[in-house]
N, C-alpha and C positions, 0 to 999 in steps of 0.2 A: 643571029637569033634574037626575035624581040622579047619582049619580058613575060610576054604571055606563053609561049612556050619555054625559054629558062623555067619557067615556074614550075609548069607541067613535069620537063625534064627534071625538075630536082624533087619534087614528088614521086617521081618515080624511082626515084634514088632511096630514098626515105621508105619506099613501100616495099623493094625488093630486098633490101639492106638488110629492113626489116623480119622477113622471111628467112633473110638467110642465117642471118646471126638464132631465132629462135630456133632452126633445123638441127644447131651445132655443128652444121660444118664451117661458118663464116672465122675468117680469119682476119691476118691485118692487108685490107686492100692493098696490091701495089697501087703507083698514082696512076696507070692507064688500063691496069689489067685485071680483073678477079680474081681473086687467088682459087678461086673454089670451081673446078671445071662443069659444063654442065653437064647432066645426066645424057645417060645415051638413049639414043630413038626408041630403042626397043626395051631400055625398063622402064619398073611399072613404077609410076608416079604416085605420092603421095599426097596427103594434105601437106603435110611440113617439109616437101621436097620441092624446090624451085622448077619448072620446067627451062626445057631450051631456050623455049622464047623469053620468060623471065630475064635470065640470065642475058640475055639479048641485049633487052631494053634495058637493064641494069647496065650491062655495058655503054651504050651510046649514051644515057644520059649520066652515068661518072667523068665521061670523056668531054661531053660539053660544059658540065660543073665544072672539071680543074681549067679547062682554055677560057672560063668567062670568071671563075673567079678561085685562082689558085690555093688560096689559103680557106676557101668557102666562110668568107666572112658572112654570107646569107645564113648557115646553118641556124643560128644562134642570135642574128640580130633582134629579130622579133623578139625574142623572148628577152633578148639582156634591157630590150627597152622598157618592156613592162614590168622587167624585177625593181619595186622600190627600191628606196635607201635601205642601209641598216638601219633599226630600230634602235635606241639608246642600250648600250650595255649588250648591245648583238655581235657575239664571236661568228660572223660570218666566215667562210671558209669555201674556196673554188679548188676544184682538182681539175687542173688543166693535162690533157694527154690523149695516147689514141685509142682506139678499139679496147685495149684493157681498160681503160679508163670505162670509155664510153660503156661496156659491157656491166663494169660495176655498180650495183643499184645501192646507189648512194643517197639518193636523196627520198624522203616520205616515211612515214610510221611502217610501210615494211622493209626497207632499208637495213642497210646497214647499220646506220647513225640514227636511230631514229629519236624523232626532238630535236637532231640539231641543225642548223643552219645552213647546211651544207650543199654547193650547187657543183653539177654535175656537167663540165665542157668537155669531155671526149668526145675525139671525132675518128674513127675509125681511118686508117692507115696511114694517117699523116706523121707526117716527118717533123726532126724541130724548127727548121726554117718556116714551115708553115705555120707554125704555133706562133711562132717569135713574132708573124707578121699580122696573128688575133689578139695577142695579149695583151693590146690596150683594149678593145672591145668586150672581150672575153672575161678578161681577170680585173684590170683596173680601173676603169669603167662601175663594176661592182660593188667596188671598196668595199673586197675582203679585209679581213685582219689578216688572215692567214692565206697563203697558195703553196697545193701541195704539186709537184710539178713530176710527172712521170713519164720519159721520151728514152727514147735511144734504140727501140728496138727495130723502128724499121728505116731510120737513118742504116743500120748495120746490110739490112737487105736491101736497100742500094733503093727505093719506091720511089724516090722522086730524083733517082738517077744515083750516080756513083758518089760516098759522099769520105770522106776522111775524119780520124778520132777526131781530128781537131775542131776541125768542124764544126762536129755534134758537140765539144767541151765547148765553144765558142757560143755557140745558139743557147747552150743552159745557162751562160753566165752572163748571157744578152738578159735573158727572161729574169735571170734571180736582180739581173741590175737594176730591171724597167721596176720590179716589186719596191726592192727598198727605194728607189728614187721617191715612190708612193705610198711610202711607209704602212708596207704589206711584206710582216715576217714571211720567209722561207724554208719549204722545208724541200727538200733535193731525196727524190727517189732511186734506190739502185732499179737500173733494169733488169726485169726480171729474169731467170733463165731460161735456155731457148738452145737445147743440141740441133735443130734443124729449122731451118722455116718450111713447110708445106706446101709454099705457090714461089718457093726459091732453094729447092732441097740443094746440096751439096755445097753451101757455105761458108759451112763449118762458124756456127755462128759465136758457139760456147767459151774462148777465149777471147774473143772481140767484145763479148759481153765485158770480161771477168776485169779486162785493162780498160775500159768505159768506168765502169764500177768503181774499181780503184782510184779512177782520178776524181770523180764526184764524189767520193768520199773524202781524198785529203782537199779538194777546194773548199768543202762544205767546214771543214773544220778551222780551214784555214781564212776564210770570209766571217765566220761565225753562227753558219745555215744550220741551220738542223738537218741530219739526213737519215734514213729508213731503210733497215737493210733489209726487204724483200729475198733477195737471193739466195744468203744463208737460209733461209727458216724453210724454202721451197724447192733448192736444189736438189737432185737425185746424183750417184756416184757419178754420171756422164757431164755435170753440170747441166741438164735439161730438167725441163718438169716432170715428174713422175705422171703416169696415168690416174693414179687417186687424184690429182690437182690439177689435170687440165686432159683435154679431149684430142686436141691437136699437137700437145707441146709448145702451144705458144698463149692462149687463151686462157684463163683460170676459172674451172667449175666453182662452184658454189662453197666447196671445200677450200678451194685455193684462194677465195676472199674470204673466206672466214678466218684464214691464216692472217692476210693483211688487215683488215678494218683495224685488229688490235694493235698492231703495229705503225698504224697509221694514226690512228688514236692519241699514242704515246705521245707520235713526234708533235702531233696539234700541239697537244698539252704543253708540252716544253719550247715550243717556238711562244707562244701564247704567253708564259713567264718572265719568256728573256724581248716582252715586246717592250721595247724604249729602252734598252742597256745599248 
């Protein structure tokens, strides 16, 4: 494929992506598949409902982004290029992660944060292998102060293939490594909870979560990371998201980041204190 079509193709990626996630049905992409099925022939189509064909073209052109550039170092290049430096006395701060990430309106006066400095790398479905291999473009590149780093959940649904805890503990401690080597405090996110995935149902994802969690907790404490317990403040009795806080059980409505910003908040503030201990 030459560049002029890649391009096209990942615009098309960008436009449908787009559609799908403002419908509420977008979830966390597998790496070859849509989790989101398309509409059948015979219902009736909306504005904010993807057609077949969408879904299509959505398809072939995710398929040509992951074989031409697996970790979609394109997503993001352009723009990391034109982000200046920090400004003197600037608590810059990068939330690297996928679709929840990406889904989070972090950044601008109606943001979450707003005023603060805070840039926004989610990339819908991706795994931590993938991350681990943007995080010098992505995160340090930037020269945050801070990286808040939020993975694990579709390492567990298996999206860019079948992966083990270890793994996923081995890619987060790749990333918290590559930060401090570049003396860019840590803050290490639980993954959220999640009783089913929707484009991978019968999993059972909920304790896969809970022992992920558990160990990025004592490594964080045990490195001296800061970490953010998301899962407490959002689980429901099944260990899943409740309906008040996400749409699919894996997504978080507007309620369900209104839970974390605060939470996330915190952890800045205390990676930010202990920066140069």
């Amino acid at each position: 494929m030459n560049r002029m079509n890649l391009r096209a193709a990942l615009l098309a990626i960008a436009a449908v992506a787009g559609l799908l996630f403002t419908s509420g049905i977008k979830a966390q992409e597998p790496g070859n598949l849509p989790e989101t099925k398309a509409p059948a022939a015979t219902e009736a189509r909306t504005p904010d409902k993807p057609a077949p064909e969408q879904i299509d073209a959505w398809q072939k052109a995710h398929d040509e982004q992951v074989k031409n550039d697996w970790p979609w170092l394109g997503r993001f290049k352009e723009a990391d290029l034109k982000l200046p430096p920090p400004a003197a006395g600037e608590n810059r701060v990068v939330f690297m992660g996928d679709s929840i990430t990406e889904g989070w309106n972090i950044e601008g006066p109606q943001g979450s944060f707003p005023g603060k400095p805070y840039i926004n790398r989610g990339i819908s479905g991706q795994t931590s292998p993938q991350m681990v291999l943007r995080f010098h473009q992505d995160v340090v590149d930037l020269q945050p102060k801070v990286v808040v780093i939020l993975a694990g959940t579709n390492d567990v649904a298996g999206n860019t293939g079948p992966m083990t805890p270890e793994q996923t503990q081995d890619n987060l401690a790749a990333m918290a490594e590559m930060a401090i080597g570049n003396h860019i405090r840590v803050v290490l996110c639980s993954i959220l909870p999640a009783y089913d995935f929707p484009w991978k149902p019968g999993m059972e994802p909920a304790p896969k979560i809970l022992a992920l969690n558990q160990w990025i907790k004592a490594y964080a404490a045990q490195k001296g990371y800061v970490y953010v317990d998301y899962h407490s403040a959002m689980k429901d009795a099944r260990d899943g998201l409740p309906p008040t806080l996400s749409q699919d059980g894996v997504h978080p409505l507007p309620a369900g980041y209104a839970i974390m910003a605060p939470l996330a908040e915190a952890a800045i503030a205390k990676a930010l204190v202990t920066e140069g201990k």
